[in-house]
DOMI-667234 format. One line per 4 residues: for each residue y, z, x of C-alpha. Coordinates in Angstrom, 3 decimals, always signed. Layout:
Y Z X; ...
end
This chain:
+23.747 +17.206 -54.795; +23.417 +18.417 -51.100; +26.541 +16.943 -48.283; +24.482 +14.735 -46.282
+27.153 +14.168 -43.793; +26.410 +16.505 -41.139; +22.871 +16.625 -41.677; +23.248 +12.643 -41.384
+25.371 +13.160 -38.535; +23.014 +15.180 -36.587; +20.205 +12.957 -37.079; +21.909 +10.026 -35.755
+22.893 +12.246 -32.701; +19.211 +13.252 -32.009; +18.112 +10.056 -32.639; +20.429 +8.734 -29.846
+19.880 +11.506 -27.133; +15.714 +11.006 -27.610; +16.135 +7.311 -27.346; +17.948 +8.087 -24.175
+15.282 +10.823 -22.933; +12.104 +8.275 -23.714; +13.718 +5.526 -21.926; +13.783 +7.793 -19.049
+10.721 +9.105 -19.849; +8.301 +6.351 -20.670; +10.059 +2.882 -19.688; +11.994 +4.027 -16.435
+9.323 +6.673 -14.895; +12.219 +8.976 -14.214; +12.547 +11.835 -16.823; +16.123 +13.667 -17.175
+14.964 +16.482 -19.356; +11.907 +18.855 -19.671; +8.759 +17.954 -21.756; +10.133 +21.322 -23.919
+13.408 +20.104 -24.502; +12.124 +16.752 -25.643; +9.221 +18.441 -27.911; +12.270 +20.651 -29.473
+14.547 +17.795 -30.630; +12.147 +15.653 -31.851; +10.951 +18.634 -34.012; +13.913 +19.424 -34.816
+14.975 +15.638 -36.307; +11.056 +15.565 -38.363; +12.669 +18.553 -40.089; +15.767 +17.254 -41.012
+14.081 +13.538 -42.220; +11.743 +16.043 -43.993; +14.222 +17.805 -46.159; +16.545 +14.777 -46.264
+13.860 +11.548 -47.065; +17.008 +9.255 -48.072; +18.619 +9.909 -44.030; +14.922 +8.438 -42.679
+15.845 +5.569 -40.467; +13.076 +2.846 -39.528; +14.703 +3.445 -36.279; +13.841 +6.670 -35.933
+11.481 +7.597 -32.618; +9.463 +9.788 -35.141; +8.366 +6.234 -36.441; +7.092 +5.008 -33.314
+5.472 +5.659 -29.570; +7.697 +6.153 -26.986; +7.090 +3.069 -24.615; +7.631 -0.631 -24.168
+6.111 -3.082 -22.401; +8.299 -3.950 -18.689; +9.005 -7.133 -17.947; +7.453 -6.659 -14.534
+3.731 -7.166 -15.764; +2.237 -9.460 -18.565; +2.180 -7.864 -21.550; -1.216 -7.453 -23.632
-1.420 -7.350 -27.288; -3.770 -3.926 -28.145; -6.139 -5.378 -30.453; -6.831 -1.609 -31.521
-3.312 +0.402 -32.196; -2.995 +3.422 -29.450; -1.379 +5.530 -31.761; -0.076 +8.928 -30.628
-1.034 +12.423 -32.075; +1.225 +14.530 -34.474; +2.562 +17.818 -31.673; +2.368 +21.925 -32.887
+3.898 +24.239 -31.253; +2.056 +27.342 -33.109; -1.071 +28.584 -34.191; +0.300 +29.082 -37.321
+0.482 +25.212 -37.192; -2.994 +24.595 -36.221; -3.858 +26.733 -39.336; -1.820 +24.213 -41.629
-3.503 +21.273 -40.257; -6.936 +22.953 -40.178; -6.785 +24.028 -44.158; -5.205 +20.400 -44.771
-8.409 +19.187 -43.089; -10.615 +21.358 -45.574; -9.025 +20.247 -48.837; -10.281 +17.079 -48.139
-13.570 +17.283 -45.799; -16.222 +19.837 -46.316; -17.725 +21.609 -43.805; -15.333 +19.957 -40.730
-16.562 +20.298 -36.922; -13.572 +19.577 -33.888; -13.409 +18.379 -30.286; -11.198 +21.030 -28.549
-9.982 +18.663 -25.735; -7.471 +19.818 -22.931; -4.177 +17.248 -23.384; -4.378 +15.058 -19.841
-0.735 +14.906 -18.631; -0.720 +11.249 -17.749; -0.386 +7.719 -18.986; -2.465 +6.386 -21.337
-4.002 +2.856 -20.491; -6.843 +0.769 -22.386; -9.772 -0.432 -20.417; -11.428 -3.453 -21.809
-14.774 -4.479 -20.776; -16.397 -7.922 -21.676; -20.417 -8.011 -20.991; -19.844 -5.035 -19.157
-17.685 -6.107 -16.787; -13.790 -4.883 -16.821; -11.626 -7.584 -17.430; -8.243 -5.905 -18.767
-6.453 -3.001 -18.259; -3.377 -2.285 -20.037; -0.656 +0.628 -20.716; +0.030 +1.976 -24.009
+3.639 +0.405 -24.340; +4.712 +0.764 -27.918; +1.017 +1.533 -29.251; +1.071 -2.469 -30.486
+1.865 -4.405 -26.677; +1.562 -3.161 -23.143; +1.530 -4.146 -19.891; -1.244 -5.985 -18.005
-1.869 -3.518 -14.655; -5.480 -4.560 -14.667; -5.174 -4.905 -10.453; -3.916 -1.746 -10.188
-6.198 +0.101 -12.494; -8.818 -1.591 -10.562; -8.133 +0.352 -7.196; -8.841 +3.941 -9.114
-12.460 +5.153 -7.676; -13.174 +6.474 -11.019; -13.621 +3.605 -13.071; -16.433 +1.404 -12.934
-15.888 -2.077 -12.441; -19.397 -3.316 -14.319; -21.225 -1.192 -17.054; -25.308 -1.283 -16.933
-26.808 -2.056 -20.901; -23.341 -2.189 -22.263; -22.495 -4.034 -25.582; -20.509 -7.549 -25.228
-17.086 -5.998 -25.966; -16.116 -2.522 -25.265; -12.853 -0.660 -24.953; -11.974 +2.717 -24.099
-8.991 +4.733 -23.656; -8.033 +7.309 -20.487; -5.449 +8.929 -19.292; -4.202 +8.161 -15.431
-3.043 +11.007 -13.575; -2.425 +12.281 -10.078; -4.189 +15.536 -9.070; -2.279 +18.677 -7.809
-3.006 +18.002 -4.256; -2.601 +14.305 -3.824; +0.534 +15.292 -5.994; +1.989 +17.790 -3.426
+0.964 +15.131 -0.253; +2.819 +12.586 -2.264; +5.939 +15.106 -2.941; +5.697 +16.087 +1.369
+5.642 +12.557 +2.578; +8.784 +11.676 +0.369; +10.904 +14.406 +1.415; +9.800 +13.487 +5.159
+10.961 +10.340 +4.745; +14.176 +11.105 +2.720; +12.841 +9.208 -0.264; +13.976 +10.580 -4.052
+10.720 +12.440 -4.602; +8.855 +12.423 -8.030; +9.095 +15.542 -10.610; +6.240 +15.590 -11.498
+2.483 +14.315 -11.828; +3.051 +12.231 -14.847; +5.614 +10.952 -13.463; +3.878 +10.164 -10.500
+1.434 +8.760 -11.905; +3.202 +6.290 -14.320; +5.237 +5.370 -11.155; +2.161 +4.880 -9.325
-0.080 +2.599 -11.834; +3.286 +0.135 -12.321; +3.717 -0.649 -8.549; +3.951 -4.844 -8.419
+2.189 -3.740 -5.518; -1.820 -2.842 -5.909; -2.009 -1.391 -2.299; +0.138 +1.460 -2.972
-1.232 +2.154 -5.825; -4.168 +2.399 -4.236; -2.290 +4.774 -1.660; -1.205 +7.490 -4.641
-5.565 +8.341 -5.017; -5.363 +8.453 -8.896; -7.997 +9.077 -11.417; -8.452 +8.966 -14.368
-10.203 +10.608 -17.688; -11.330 +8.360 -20.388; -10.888 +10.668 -24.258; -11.557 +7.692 -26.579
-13.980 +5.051 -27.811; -11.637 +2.732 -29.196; -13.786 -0.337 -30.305; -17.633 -1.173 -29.222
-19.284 -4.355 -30.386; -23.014 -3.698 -32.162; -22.898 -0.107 -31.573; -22.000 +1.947 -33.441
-21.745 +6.097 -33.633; -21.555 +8.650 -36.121; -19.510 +11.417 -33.943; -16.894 +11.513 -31.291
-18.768 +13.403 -29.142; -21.777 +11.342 -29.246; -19.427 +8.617 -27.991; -18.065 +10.821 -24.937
-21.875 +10.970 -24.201; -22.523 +7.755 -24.408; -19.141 +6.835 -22.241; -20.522 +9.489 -19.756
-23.902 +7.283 -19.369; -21.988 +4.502 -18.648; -20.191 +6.700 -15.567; -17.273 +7.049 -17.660
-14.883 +10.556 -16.110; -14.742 +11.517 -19.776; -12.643 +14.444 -21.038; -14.676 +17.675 -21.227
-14.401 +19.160 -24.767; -16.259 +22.116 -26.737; -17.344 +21.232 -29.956; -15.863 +24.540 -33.027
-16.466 +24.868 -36.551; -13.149 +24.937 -38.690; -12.651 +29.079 -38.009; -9.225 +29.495 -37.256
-9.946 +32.460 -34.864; -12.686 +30.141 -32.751; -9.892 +27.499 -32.683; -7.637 +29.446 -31.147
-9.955 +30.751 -28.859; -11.275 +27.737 -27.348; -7.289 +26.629 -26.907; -6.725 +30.225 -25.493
-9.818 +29.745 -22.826; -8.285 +26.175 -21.479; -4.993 +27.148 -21.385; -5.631 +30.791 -19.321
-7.702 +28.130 -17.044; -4.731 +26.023 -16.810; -3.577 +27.263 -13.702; -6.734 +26.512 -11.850
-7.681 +22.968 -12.860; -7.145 +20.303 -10.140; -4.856 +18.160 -12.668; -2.017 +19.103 -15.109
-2.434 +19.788 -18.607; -0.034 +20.080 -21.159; -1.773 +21.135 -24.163; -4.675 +20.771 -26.027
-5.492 +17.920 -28.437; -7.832 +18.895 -31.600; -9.960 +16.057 -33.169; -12.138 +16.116 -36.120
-15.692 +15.200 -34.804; -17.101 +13.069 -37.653; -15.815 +9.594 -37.310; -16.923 +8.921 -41.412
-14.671 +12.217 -42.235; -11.744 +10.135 -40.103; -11.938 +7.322 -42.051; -11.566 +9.100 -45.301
-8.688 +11.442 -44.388; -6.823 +8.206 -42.213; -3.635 +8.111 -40.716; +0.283 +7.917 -41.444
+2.373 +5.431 -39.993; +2.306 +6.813 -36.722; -0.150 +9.713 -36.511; -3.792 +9.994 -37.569
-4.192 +12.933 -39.694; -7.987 +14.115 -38.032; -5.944 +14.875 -35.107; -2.828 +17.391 -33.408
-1.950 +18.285 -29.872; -1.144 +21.573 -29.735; +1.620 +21.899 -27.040; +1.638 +24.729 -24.202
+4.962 +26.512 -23.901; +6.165 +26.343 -20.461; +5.302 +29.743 -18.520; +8.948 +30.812 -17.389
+9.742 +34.387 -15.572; +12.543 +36.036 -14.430; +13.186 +37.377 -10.892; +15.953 +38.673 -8.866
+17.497 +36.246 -6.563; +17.779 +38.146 -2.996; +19.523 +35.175 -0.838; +20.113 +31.386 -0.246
+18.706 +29.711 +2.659; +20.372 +26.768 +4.127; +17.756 +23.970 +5.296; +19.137 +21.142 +7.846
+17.153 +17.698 +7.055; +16.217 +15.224 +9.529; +18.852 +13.054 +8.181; +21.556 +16.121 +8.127
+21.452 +17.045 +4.048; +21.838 +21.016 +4.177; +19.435 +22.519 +1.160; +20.496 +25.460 -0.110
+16.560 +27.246 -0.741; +15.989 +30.275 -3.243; +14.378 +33.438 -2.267; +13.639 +35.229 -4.640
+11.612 +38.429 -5.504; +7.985 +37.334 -5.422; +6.504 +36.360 -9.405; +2.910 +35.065 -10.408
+3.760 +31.214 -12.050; +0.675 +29.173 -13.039; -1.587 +31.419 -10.955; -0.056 +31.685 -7.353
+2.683 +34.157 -5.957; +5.979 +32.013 -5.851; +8.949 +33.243 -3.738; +11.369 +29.842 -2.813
+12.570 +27.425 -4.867; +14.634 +24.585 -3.644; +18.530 +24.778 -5.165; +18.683 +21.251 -4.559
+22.480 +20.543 -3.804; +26.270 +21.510 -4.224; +26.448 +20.069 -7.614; +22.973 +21.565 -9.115
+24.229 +25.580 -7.644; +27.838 +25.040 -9.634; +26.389 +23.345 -12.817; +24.048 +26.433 -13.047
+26.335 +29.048 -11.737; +24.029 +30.736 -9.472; +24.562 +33.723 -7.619; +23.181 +35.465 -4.877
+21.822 +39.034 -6.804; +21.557 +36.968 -10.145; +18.773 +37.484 -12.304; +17.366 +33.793 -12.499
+14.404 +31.899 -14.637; +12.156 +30.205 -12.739; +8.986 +27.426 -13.687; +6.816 +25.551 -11.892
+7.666 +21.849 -12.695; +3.911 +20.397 -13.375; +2.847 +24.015 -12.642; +3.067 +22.558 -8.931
+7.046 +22.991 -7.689; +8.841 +25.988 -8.227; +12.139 +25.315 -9.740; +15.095 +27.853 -10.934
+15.942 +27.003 -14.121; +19.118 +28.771 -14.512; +21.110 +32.059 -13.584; +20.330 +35.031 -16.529
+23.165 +37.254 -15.858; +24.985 +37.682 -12.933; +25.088 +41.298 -10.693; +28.075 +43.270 -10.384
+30.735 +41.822 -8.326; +28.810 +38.740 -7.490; +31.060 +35.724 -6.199; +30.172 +32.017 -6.814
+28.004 +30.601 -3.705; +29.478 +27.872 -1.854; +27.647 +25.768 +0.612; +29.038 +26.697 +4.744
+31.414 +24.739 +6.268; +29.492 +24.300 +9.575; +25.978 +23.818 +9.757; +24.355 +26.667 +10.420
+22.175 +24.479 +13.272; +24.461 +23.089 +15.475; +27.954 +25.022 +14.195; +29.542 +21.529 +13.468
+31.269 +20.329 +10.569; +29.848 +19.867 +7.783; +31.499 +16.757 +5.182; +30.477 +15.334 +1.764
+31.004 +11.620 +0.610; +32.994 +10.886 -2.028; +30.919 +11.637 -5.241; +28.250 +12.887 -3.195
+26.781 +16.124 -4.403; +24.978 +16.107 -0.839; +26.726 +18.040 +2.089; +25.807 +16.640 +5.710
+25.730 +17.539 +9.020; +27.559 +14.586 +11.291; +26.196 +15.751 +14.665; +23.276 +13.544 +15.678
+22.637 +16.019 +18.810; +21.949 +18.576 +15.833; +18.547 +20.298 +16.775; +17.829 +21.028 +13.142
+17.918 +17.267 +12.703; +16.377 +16.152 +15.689; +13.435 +19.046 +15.691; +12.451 +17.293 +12.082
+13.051 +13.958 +13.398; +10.669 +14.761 +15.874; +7.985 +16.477 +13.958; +8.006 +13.585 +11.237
+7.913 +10.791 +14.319; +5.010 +12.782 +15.550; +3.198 +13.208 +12.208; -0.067 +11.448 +11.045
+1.427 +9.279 +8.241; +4.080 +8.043 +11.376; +3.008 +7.638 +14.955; +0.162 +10.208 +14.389
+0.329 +12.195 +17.285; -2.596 +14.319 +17.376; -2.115 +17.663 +18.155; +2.016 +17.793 +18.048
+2.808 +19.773 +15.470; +5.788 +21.828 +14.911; +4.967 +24.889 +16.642; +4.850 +22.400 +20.261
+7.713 +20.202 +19.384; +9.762 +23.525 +18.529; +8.323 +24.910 +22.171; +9.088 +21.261 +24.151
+12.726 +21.818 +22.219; +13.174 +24.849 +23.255; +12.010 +24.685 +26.880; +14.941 +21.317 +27.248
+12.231 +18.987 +27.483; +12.620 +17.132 +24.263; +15.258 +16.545 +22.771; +14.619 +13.019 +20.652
+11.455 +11.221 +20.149; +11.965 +9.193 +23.045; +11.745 +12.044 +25.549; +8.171 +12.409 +24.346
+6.586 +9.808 +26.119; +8.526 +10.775 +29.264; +6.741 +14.350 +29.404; +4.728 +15.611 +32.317
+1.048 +17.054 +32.689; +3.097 +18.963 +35.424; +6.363 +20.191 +33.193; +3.728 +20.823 +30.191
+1.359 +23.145 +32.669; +4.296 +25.436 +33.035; +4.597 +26.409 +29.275; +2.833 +28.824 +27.750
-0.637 +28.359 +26.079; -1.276 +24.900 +27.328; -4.218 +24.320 +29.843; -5.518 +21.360 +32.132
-7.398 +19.903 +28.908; -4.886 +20.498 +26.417; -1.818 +18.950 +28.364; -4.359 +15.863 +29.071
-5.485 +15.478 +25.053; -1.857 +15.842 +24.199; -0.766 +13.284 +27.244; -3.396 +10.837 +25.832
-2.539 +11.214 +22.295; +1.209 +10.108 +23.407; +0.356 +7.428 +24.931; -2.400 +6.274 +22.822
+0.667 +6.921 +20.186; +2.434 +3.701 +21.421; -0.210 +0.888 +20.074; +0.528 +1.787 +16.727
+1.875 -1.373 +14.638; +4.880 -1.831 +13.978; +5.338 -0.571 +10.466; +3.935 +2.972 +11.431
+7.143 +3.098 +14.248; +9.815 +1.990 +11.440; +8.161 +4.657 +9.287; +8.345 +7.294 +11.959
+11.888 +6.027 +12.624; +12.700 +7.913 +9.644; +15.342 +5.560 +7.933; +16.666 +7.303 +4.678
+14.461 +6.082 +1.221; +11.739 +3.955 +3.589; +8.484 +5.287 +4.160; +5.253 +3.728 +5.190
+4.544 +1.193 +1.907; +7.927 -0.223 +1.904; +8.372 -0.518 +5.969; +4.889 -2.440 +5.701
+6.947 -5.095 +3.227; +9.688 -4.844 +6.082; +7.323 -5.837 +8.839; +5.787 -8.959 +6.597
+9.109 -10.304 +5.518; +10.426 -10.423 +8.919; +7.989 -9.780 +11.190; +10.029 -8.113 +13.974
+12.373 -5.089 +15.084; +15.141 -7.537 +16.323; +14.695 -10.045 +12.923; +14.990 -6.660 +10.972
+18.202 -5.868 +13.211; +19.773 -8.650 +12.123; +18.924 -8.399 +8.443; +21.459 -8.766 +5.752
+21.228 -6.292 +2.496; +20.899 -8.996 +0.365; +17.816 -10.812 +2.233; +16.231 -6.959 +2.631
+17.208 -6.529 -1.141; +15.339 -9.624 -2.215; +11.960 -8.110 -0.856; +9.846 -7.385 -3.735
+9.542 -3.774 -4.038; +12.754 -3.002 -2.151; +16.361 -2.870 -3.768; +19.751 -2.658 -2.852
+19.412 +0.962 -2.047; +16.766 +0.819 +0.049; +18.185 -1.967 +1.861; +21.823 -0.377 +2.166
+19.769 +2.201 +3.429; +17.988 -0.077 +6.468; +21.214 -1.920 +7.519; +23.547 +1.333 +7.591
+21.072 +3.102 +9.855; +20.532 -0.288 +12.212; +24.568 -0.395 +12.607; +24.208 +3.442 +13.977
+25.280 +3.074 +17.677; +22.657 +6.305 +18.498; +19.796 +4.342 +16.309; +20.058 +1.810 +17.874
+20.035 +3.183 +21.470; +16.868 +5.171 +20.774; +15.463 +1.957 +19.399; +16.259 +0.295 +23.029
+14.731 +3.025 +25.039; +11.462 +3.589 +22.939; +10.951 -0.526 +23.375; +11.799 -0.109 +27.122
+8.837 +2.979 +26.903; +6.769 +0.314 +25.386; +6.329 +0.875 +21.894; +5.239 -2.020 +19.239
+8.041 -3.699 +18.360; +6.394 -7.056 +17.038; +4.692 -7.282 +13.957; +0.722 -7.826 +14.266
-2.376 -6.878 +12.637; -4.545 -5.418 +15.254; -8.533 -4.558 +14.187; -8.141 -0.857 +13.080
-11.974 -0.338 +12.044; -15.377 -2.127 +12.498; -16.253 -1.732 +9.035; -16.945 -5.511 +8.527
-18.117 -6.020 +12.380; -19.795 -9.681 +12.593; -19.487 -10.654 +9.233; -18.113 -13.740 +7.624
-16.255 -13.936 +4.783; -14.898 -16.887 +2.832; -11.408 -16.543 +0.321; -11.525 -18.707 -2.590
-9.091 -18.738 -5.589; -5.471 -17.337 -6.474; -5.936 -13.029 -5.987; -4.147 -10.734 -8.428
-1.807 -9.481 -5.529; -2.453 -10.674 -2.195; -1.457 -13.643 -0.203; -4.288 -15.719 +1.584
-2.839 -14.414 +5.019; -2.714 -10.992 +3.650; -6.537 -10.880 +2.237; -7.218 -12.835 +6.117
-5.571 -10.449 +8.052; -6.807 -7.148 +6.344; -10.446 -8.336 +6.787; -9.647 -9.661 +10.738
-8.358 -6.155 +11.106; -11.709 -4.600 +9.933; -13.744 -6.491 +12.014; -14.570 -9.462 +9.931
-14.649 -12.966 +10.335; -12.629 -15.400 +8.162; -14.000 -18.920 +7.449; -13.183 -22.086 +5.180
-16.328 -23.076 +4.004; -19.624 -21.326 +2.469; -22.549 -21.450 +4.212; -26.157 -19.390 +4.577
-24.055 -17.444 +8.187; -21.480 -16.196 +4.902; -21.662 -12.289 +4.436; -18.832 -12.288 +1.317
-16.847 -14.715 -0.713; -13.602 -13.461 -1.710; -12.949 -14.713 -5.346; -9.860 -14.854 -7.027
-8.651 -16.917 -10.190; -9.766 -20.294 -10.622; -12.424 -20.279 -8.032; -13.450 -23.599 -7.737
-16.884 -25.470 -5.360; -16.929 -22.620 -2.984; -17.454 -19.824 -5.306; -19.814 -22.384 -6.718
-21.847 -23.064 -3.519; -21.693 -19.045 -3.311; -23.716 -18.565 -6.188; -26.668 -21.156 -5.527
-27.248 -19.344 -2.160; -26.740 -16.517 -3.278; -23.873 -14.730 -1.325; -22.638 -12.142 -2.842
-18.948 -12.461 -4.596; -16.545 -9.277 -4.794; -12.848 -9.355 -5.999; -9.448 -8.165 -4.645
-10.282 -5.123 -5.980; -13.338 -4.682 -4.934; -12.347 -5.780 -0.987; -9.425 -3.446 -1.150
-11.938 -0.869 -1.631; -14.373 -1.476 +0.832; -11.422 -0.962 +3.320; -10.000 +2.522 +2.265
end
């Protein structure tokens, strides 16, 4: 008889560390390991509960999905399980599962789908109108994010000729671009930023807030039929079709015989186009096309056995790293940046990487000289993996003393793997101060970008935000390249600069871990610069959406003695400092609306001010003059009245799109 005890021993270690990982991964939004790394242990523990059945613990994650349902949103029972697909790593494996197809179907036709790199969700639609929308969870409950999902363009609201029940599953994502926007503003405003699309995305959709999830642009492709009521189809494919009539985003997929060799081609075609698709992939999922054939071959516990995911390796490379660059952040973090001999990574020339901190370059070792591995984390962010080998005579790096801005000391907090520059005269900081005041998601100063607030900095004109709106037409005519009409545009756009509300100057403020969403929660809870002055952490902390970091973060920088005198001189230059919603469009320009009912995530105020700020008119009762009735949960006469005159009714959902 075989020793079981370090077989046994091993199991219960992997079972522990991937327990760990899809907490991270699935409940918490925040992975701490690569997709690889994950895939490789959890192969790794099927094998050993393969060749030891008595060590198989009901426990084990190869038993179940990943996720749970939070306790921030309802949760909703899946009336149809959202099971997850068995992974391969070969093509030797999709051979296996192809031939175990064969013994049991004859003559078997496949989807060849790419693998959507999201979060799965479940859209149900009752008379064709959506009514839930749910995450996956645990395959058996999610959560209810049926607000949120409603702010996604890409999915309908109401379906023309559908049947009385419908559901349909999709996977949310984020795509490249909005991705690298989302990654840019972060960093600007010193926020922790995401690692990747999925996680972006899965942070995105399970925001208590629906307005900034309607912020992150996601979208969404829709890969299953899950249940339809009196219809009925005899193919998967037919059902994408039919999901595509209904202006479903459905998953593009080509439709192979059970050859092996065309198999592999069609998953060799979407993965060489991998690098060029606006969203991530991360492999390519392989369904059996005849729903009958499904039912007769059926599913294990976990896994349906018509189906695999066939997992892309990640593309890694190796380079030689030439030198580390120090960066100086608007809040004083130096960056150590990797340059590196340029390499092709998912289909663009990559030559920087960020190093991150102290702690990451002594954890890896790395070298200047070293020959390094670098990825692309979600093919989008270059990242060095680790140092290869080291060069001759190469000497561990260690981060300057000084900063290599201002020549000041540098100093690290306790535990703190992030170095900082002290000096707040430091033009490194102050030129990225400047630029992020300036930029369009702060103060949106048209036409200051960094190349001007560099040339203002350099000339002694500016040297903090506040100098800005001091500037000249007469000291700006004696720089180079700026003209009579240019000095006036830029002049205007200053000035024009300081009727922006309130929550656009705390965002261009640039207070560590608050950017635009959360300094618009700021500016409702207290309405003021001087009531947010005299804040306490735990009232800032009790904001929903906020937390004790973020609100460490906001009273720290408010007891700065140079904060706070830039604060007094940009409110004596007559910036916004009270918190008011000021019409921003015409879009609903002499209409009337009426709000009726509780809405999913907005206050009556909130849904009043957003439509006073378009334009629109807000009334109490219905009448023939009413353009819109707002209707939330248990509308009562009003949406009534609404309906016998027939004034149109939208939702939340709907109003918070008609004002993007």
């Amino acid at each position: 008889m075989p020793n079981e005890t370090l077989p046994a021993a091993r199991i219960d270690e992997l079972i522990t560390r991937l327990e760990v990982l899809a907490d991270a991964y699935y409940n918490q939004d925040n992975p701490i390991a690569e997709d690889y790394e994950y895939d490789m242990l959890m192969q790794e523990l099927k094998t050993l509960e393969a060749e030891y059945p008595a060590l198989l613990r009901q426990d084990s994650p190869t038993q179940r999905v990943g996720g749970k349902a939070s306790g921030k949103f309802d949760k909703v029972a899946h009336t149809v399980q959202m099971g997850s697909l068995q992974d391969v790593f070969s093509y030797e494996q999709v051979r296996q599962f192809l031939a175990r197809v064969q013994e049991t179907v004859p003559e078997p036709v496949f989807t060849v789908e790419p693998k959507i790199d999201g979060l799965s969700v479940s859209l149900l639609y009752e008379n064709g109108v959506l009514t839930v929308g749910s995450t996956r969870g645990d395959g058996f409950v999610g959560e209810n994010v049926t607000g949120n999902l409603k702010t996604l363009h890409s999915i309908p609201l109401k379906l023309k000729n559908a049947p009385p029940l419908l559901e349909v599953r999709g996977e949310v994502y984020m795509p490249r671009e909005q991705f690298a926007r989302v990654i840019e503003q972060q960093e600007a405003n010193g926020e922790q930023p995401f690692k990747n699309p999925r996680n972006a995305a899965a942070g995105s959709l399970r925001q208590k807030d629906s307005k900034i999830t309607a912020s992150r642009k996601l979208e969404i492709f829709v890969f299953n039929l899950q249940q339809a009521e009196g219809i009925t189809f005899d193919t998967h494919s037919d059902s994408l079709d039919r999901l595509q009539q209904w202006k479903f985003p459905t998953v593009p997929y080509t439709l192979c015989d059970a050859d092996p060799e065309k198999i592999i081609a069609a998953i060799e075609q979407i993965g060489g186009a991998r690098g060029t698709l606006p969203y991530d992939i991360d492999g390519v999922v392989i369904k059996l096309n005849d729903l009958a054939q499904r039912d007769r071959l059926g599913s294990t516990a976990k896994y349906p056995r018509w189906a695999v995911a066939y997992k892309f390796p990640p593309e890694e490379k190796q380079t030689r790293l030439t030198r580390i660059e120090i960066q100086v952040g608007r809040t004083g973090v130096l960056t150590p940046v990797a340059v590196f001999e340029p390499i092709l990574l998912a289909g663009t020339a990559v030559a920087r990487a960020t190093l991150h901190n102290r702690q990451f370059i002594e954890e890896k070792d790395i070298r200047v000289g070293d020959t390094i591995l670098v990825r692309k984390a979600g093919d989008i962010i270059p990242e060095v993996l680790s140092s290869v080998s080291h060069a001759e005579n190469s000497e561990p790096y260690t981060l300057p003393t000084h900063c290599p801005a201002c020549h000041a000391p540098v100093s690290q907090e306790d535990d703190a793997a992030a170095v900082r520059c002290r000096n707040p005269l430091c033009p490194a900081q102050m030129f990225r101060s400047i630029v992020h005041f300036a930029s369009k998601a702060a103060m949106n100063i048209d036409g200051l970008g960094p190349a001007i607030v560099q040339q203002l900095m350099d000339e002694g004109l500016v040297q903090s935000p506040a100098d800005l709106y001091t500037l000249t037409a007469e000291q700006l005519l004696r720089l180079e390249g700026f003209r009579e009409k240019s000095v006036q545009n830029l002049l205007n756009a200053i000035e024009q600069s300081k009727t922006q509300p309130l929550d656009r100057v705390i965002a261009a403020l640039g207070i560590p871990n608050i950017g635009q969403s959360t300094a618009v929660l700021l500016c409702e809870q207290f309405g003021s610069i001087d009531a947010l002055r005299h804040a306490t952490v735990s009232e800032i902390a009790a904001i929903d959406g906020l937390g004790e970091i973020m609100a460490q973060s906001v009273c720290d920088t408010f007891a700065d003695s140079d904060f706070l005198a830039l604060l007094d001189r940009l409110t004596e230059l007559g910036l916004t400092m009270e918190y008011r919603q000021k019409q921003t469009s015409d879009q609903f320009a002499g209409m009337i609306f009426v709000l009726t009912g509780t809405l999913p995530t907005l206050k009556r105020d909130e849904a009043k001010a957003l439509i006073e700020a378009a334009g629109g008119k807000v009334t109490g009762s219905v009448s023939k003059k009413t353009s819109f009735v707002v209707a939330g949960e248990e509308a009562g006469s009003k949406l009534t009245k609404a309906n016998e005159l027939g004034i149109p009714v939208m939702d939340e959902a709907e109003l918070l799109r008609r004002l993007q």
